[in-house]
C-alpha positions as CSV (number, residue, x, y, z in Angstrom):
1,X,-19.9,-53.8,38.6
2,X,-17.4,-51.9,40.6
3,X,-14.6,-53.5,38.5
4,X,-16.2,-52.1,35.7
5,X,-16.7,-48.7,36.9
6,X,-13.4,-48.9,38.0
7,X,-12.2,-49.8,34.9
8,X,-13.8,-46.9,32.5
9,X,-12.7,-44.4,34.9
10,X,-8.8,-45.2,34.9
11,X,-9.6,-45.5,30.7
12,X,-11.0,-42.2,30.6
13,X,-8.4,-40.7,32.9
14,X,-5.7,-42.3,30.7
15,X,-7.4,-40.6,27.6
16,X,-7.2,-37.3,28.8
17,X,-3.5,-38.3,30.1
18,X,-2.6,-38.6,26.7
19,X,-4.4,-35.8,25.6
20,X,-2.6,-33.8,28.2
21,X,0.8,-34.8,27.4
22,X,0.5,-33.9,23.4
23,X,-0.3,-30.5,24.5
24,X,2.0,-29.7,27.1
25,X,4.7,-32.1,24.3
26,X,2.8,-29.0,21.8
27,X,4.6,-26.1,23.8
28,X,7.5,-27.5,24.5
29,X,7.8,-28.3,20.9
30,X,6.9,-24.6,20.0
31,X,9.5,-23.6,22.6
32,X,12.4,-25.4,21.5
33,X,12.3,-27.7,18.4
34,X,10.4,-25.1,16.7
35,X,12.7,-22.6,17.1
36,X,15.9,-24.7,16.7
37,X,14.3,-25.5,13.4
38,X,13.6,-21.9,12.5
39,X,17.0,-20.9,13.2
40,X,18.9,-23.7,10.5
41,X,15.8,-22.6,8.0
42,X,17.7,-19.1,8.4
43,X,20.9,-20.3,7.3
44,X,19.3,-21.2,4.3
45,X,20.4,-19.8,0.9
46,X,16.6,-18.3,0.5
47,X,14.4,-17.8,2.8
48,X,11.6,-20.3,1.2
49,X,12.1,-22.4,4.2
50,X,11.6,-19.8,6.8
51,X,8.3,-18.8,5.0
52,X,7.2,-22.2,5.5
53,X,8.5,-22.2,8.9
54,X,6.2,-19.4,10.1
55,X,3.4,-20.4,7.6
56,X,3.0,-23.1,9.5
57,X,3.9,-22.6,13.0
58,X,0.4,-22.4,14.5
59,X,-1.1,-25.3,12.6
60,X,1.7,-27.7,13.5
61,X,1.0,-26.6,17.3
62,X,-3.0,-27.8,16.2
63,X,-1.7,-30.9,14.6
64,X,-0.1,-32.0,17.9
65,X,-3.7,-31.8,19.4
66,X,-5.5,-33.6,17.0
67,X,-2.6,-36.4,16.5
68,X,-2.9,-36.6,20.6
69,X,-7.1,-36.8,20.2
70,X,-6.8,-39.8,17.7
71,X,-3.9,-41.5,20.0
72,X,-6.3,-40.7,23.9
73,X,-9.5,-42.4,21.9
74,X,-7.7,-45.7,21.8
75,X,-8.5,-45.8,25.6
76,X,-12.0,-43.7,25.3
77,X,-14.4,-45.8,27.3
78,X,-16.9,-44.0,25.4
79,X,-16.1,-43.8,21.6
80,X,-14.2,-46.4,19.5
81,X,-10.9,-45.0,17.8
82,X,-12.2,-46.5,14.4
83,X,-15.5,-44.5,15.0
84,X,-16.4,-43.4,11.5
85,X,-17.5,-40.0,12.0
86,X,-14.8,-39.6,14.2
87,X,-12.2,-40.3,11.7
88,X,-13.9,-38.2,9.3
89,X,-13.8,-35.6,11.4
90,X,-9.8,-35.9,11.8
91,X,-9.4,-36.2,8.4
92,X,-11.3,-32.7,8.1
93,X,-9.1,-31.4,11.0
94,X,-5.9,-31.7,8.8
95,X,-7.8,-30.7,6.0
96,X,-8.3,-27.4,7.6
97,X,-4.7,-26.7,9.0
98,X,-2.9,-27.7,6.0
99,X,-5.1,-25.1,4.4
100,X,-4.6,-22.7,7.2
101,X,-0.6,-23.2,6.4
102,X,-1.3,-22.4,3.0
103,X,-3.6,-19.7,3.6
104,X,-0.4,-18.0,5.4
105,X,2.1,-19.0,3.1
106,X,0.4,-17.1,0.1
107,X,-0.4,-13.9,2.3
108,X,0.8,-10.9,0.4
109,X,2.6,-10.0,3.6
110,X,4.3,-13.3,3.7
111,X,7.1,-12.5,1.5
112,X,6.8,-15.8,-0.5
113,X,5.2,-13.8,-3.6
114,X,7.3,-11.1,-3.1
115,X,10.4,-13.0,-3.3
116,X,9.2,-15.1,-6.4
117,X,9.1,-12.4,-8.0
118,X,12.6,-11.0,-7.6
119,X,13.8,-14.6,-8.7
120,X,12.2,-13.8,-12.0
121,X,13.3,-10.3,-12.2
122,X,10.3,-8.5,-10.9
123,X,8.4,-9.9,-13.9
124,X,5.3,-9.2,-11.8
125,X,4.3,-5.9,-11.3
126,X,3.8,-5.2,-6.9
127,X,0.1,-4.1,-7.9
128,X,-0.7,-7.6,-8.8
129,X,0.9,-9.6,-6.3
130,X,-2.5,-9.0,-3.9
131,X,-4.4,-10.1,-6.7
132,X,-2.8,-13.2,-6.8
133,X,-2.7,-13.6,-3.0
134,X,-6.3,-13.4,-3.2
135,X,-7.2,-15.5,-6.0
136,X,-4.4,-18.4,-4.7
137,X,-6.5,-18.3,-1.6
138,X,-9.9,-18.3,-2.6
139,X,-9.4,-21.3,-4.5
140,X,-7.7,-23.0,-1.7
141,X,-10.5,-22.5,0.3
142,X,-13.2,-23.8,-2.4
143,X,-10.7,-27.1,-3.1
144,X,-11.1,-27.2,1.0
145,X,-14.3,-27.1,1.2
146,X,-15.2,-29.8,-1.4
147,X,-12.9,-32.4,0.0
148,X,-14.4,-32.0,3.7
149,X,-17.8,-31.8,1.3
150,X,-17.0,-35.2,0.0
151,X,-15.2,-36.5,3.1
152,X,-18.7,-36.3,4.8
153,X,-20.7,-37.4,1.3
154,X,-21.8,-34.6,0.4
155,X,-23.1,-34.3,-3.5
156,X,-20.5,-31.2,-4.0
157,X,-21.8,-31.1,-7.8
158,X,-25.3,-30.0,-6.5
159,X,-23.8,-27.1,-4.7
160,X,-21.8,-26.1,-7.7
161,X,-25.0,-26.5,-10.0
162,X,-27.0,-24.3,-7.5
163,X,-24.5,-21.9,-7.5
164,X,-24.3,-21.4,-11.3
165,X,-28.3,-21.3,-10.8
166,X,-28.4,-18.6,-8.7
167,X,-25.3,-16.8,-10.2
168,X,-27.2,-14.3,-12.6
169,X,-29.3,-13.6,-9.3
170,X,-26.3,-12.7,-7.2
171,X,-24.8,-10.5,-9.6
172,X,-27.9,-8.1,-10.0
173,X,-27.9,-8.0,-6.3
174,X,-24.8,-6.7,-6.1
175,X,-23.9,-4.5,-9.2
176,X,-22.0,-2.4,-6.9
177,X,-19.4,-5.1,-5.4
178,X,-19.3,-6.7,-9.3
179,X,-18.4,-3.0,-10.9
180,X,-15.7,-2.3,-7.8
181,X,-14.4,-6.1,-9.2
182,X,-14.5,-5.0,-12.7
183,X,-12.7,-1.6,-11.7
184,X,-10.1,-3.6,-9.9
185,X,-9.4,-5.1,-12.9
186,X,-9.2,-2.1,-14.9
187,X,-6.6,-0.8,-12.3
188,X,-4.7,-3.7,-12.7
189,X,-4.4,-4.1,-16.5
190,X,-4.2,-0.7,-17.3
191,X,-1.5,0.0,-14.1
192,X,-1.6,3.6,-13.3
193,X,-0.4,3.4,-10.3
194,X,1.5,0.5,-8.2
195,X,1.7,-0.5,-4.5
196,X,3.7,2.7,-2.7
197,X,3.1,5.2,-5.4
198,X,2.2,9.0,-4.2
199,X,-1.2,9.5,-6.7
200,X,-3.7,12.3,-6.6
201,X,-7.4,12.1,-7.5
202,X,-10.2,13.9,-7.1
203,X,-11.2,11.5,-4.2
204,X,-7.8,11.3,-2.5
205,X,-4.2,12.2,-2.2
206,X,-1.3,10.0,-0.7
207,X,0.5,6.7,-1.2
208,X,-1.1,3.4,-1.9
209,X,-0.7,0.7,0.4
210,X,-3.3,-1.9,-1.0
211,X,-5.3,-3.2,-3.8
212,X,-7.9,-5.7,-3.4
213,X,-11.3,-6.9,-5.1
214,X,-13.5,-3.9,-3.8
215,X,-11.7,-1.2,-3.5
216,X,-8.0,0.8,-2.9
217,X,-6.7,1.9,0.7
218,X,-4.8,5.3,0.0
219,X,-2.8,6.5,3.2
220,X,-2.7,10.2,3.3
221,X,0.2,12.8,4.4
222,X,-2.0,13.2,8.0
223,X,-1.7,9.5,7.9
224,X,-5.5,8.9,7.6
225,X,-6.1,5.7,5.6
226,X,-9.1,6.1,3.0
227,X,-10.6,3.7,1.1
228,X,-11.4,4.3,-1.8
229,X,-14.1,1.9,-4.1
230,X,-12.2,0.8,-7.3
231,X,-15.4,1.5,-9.4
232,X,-14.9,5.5,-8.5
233,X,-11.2,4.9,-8.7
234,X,-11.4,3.6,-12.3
235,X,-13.2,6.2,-13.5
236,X,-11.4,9.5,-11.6
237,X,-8.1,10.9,-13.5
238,X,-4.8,9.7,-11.7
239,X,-2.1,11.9,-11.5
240,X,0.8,9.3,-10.4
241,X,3.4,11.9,-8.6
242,X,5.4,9.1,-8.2
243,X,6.1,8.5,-12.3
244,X,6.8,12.1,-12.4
245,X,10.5,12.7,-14.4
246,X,11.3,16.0,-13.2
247,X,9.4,18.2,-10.9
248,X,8.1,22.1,-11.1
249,X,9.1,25.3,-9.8
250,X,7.1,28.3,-11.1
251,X,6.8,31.6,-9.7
252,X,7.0,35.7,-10.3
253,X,9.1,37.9,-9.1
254,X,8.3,41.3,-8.5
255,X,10.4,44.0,-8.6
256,X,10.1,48.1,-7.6
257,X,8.7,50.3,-10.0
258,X,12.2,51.9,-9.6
259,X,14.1,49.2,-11.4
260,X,15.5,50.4,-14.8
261,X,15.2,48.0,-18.0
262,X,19.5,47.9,-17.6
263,X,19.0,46.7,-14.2
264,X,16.0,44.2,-15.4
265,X,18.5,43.1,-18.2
266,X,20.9,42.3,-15.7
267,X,19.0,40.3,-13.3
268,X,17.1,37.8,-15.8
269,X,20.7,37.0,-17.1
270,X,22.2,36.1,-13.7
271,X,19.3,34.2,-12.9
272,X,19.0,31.9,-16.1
273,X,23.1,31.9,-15.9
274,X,22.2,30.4,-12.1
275,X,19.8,27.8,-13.2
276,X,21.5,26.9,-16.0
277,X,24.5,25.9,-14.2
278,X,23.1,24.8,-11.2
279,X,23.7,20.8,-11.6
280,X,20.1,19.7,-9.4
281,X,18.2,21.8,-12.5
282,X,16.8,20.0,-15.1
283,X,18.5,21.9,-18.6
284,X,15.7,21.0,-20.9
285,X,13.0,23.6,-20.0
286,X,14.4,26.6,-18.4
287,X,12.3,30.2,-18.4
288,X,13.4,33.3,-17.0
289,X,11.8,36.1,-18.5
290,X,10.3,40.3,-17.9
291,X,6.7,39.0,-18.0
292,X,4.2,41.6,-17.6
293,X,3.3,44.9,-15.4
294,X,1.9,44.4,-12.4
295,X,-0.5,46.7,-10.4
296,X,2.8,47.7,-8.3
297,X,5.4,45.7,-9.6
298,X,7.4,44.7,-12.6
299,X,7.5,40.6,-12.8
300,X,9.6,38.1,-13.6
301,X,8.9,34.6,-14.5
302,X,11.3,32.2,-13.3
303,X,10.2,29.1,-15.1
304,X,12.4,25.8,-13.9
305,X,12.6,22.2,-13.3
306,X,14.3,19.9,-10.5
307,X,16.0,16.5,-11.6
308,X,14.7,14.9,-7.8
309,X,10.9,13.8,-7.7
310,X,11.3,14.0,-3.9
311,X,9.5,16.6,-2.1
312,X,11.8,16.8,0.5
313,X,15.1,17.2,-1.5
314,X,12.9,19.4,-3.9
315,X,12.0,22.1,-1.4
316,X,15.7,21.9,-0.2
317,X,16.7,22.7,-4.3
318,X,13.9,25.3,-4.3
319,X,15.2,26.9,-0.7
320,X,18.8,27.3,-2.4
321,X,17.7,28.7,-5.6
322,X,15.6,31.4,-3.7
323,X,18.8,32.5,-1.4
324,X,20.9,32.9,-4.8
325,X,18.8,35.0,-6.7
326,X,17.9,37.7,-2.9
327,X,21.9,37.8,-3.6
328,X,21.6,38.9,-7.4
329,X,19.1,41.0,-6.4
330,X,21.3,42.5,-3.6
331,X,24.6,42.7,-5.5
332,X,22.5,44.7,-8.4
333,X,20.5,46.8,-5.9
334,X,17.3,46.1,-7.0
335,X,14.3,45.9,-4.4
336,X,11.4,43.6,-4.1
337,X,7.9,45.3,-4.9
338,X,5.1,45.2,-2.1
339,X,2.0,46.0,-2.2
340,X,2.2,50.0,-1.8
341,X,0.0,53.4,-2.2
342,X,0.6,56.9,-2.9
343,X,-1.4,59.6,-1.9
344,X,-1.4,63.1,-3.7
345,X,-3.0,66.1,-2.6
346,X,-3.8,69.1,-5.2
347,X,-2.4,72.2,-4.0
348,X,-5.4,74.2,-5.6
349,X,-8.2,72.4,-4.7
350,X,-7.1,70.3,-2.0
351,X,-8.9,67.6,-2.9
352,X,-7.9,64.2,-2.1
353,X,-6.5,61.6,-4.8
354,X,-5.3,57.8,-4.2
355,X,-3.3,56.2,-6.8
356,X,-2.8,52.6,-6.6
357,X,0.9,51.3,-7.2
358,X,4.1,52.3,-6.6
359,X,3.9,55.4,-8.3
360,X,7.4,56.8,-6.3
């Protein structure tokens, strides 16, 4: 009886041995092999290889474990190796991290996608590559799921029968999460906007960083992220900055009631002569004109366009323009208008009278 004893005991601590050994064999392996193997994936033409690499970095590591479980049962005193649940639960196992590996491999963050899609010339617009992510993965998961499903006998046709059943039932109870689906949709056929575009709605302003199923995430200038549901999205006007060919400067300048209609003359000319010539200007749609009379000033419009979308290099353009034309204004000694009042006082009544305007 002792012999026995004896016996399942030096079994048992042989089985966890093993089982000991494949994961400290696991580390090392993620230490060094891995990483020998990641670096020659680098040197690789493409990086297909190094996606794969990383895809499945953590599920190999699992893989080790569960290859080292099968190999310590041979010597379990308590379980056969051949057990038949137990080998349907290994089978499962690998079920579940090739599927993990997957999972990661069509991540929209992976790259993979991404760099499918420059092989084919960007045939794929960015907006629809989380789609796809999504849709790749879900189906992955369902193909998953009925394999273990039938792995352990499971009727997977009865679950796929009582889903279609209960279908119609599930999409009344959630006609909010089925109209942010149809929305998504919308955005993605219809395209208004792309992954990294700067749009403004009346829900939101800033640049897009994802699409999914349910709804948009929109990081602002304040870099808040806001989500926004695509159902609303769909149905807001979109003003895509982003798509923008040229962009707008508009503004009036007011000059002193002193200013003479020579001296007007000469100052629109220098300043359509300036943006006319300037080369950042767009040419098509240039407006400089006496516009109307102010309450104390005469204004100007000054009507333009910039070739540059960008805000920053905009403002820069717009920062020039407005030093040039304070220089035409000084070299023809004309002055800027403010806000001003006269006051008059009658010499026979001495009453009081306040005139609005520059009235000099």
């Amino acid at each position: 009886m002792a012999d026995i004893d004896y016996d399942m005991l030096k079994n048992l601590g042989i089985s966890i041995g093993i089982l000991l050994l494949f994961i400290v064999f696991r580390n090392l392996f993620t230490k060094y092999v891995f990483q020998l193997i990641l670096k020659l994936s680098r040197k690789t033409p493409t990086d297909f290889f190094e996606q794969i690499c990383l895809s499945f970095e953590r599920p190999l590591g699992w893989f080790f474990i569960i290859f080292g479980l099968y190999i310590a049962m041979d010597y379990f005193p308590f379980m056969e190796q051949q057990n038949a649940l137990f080998l349907k639960f290994l089978r499962s196992m690998v079920i579940v991290l090739i599927t993990w590996g997957l999972f990661n491999l069509t991540s929209p963050t992976s790259g993979l996608l991404i760099s499918f899609n420059q092989k084919f010339n960007n045939k794929i617009d960015l907006i629809l590559i989380p789609f796809i992510s999504r849709i790749i993965r879900v189906i992955m998961i369902a193909i998953s799921i009925s394999i273990i499903g039938q792995e352990f006998n499971y009727d997977v046709n009865g679950l796929v029968a009582g889903l279609g059943i209960g279908g119609l039932a599930i999409a009344l109870a959630a006609k909010e999460a089925v109209g942010n689906l149809i929305g998504g949709v919308v955005i993605v056929t219809e395209k208004p906007f792309s992954i990294g575009d700067w749009i403004l709605t009346p829900s939101v302003e800033g640049v897009v960083e994802d699409i999914n199923f349910r709804s948009t995430k929109v990081r602002t200038f304040s870099q808040a992220l806001v989500t926004v549901p695509n159902a609303t999205l769909a149905n807001e006007a979109i003003t895509n900055w982003s798509r923008m060919g040229k962009r707008k400067i508009d503004f009036h300048l007011g000059l002193n009631y002193k200013t003479n209609k020579e001296e007007i003359t000469r100052v629109v000319h220098r300043i359509e002569q300036l943006l006319r010539t300037h080369e950042e200007i767009h040419p098509d749609t240039i407006m400089v004109a006496f516009d109307h009379y102010n309450e104390s000033s005469l204004d100007i419009l000054v009507y333009f366009f910039t070739n540059s979308t960008v805000w920053a290099e905009h403002v820069k353009i717009k920062h020039e323009i407005n030093l040039e034309i304070m220089g035409i204004l000084e070299e023809e000694g004309v002055e800027v208008a403010f806000p001003s009042r006269t006051i008059y006082v009658s010499p026979q009544t001495n009453e009081l009278f306040e005139t609005i305007g520059s009235f000099d």
